[in-house]
Structure formats: C-alpha cells, structure tokens
N, C-alpha and C positions, 0 to 999 in steps of 0.2 A: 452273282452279278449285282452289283450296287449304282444304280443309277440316279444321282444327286436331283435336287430339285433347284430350281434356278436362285433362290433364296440364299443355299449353302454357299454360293461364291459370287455375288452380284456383281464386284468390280476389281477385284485382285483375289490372287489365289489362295486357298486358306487350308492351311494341314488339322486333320480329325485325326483321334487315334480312334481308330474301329479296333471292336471283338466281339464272340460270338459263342453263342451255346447251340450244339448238333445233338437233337434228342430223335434218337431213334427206335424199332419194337424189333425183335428179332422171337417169333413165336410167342406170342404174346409179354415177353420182359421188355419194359422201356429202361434203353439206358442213355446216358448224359454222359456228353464230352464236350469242356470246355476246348475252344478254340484259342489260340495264338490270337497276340493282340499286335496291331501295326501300326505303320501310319501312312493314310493318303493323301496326296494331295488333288484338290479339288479345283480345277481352273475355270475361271467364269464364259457362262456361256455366250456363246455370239450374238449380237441382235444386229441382224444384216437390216440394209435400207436399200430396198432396189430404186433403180429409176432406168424406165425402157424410154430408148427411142428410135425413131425408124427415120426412112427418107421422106424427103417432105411430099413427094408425087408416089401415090402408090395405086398400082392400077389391077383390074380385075374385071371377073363379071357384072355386066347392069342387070339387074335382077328388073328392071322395069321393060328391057328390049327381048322380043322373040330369040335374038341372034344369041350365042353363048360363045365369049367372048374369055380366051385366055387369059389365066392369070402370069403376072410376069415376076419374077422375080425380082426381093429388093434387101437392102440389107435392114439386118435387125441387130441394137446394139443392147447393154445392158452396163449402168454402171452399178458396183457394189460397195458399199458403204459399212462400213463394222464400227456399228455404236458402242458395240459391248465392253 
C-alpha cells in the first residue's frame, strides 16, 4: 500500500515510476528480490470547504425553566465546496 503525501500531487495529477526491493530470511539466509517497476498515477487530493446552515427558528429545551420542553425538529443543510 503506497499512500502519497499531499505534496506528491497538489493541483494536477502527476505519473511516478515506482520500484522495489523484497528482502526476506528464510532460516536464518536473507535473500533479495528486485521488484517489477511501473507507473502510478497520483491525483491531487481534495480540500473540501464546508459551510452548514440550519432554519433560522430552532427550538428546544430552556435549560433555565423547571418544565422540559421538547425538541422539534428542523432542517440541516450543508454546502460542499472542492478547492483542490
């Protein structure tokens, strides 16, 4: 699993060739096997922008009165913004 850092692809997507070397023991002999070499491509990550809004009356418990006082339901919206 190769997980990029946000640096690798900041605003367009960018091809790396990866490769690799698998060293292993098997009873105590270490042996070495190069890996196959390819190429990824790396797409830049998202930078979402939230902005919440709700109804403008929203009603519930007074935390100030004895009486306890349902809450009502209301809507909750949310817009999503992609900077990246």
């Amino acid at each position: 699993l190769i997980i990029p850092l946000t640096e690798a692809a900041p605003m367009v997507e960018i091809k790396y060739d990866i490769s690799g070397v698998l060293r292993y023991t098997i009873e105590g002999v270490w042996y070495t096997q190069g890996l196959a070499s390819d190429t990824i491509t790396v797409q830049p990550d998202p930078q979402l922008y939230l902005k919440y809004f709700h109804s403008r009356d929203v009603f519930s418990d007074d935390p100030f009165t004895a009486e306890v006082e349902h809450p009502v339901p209301f809507h909750l919206g949310v817009l999503i913004e992609n900077r990246g």
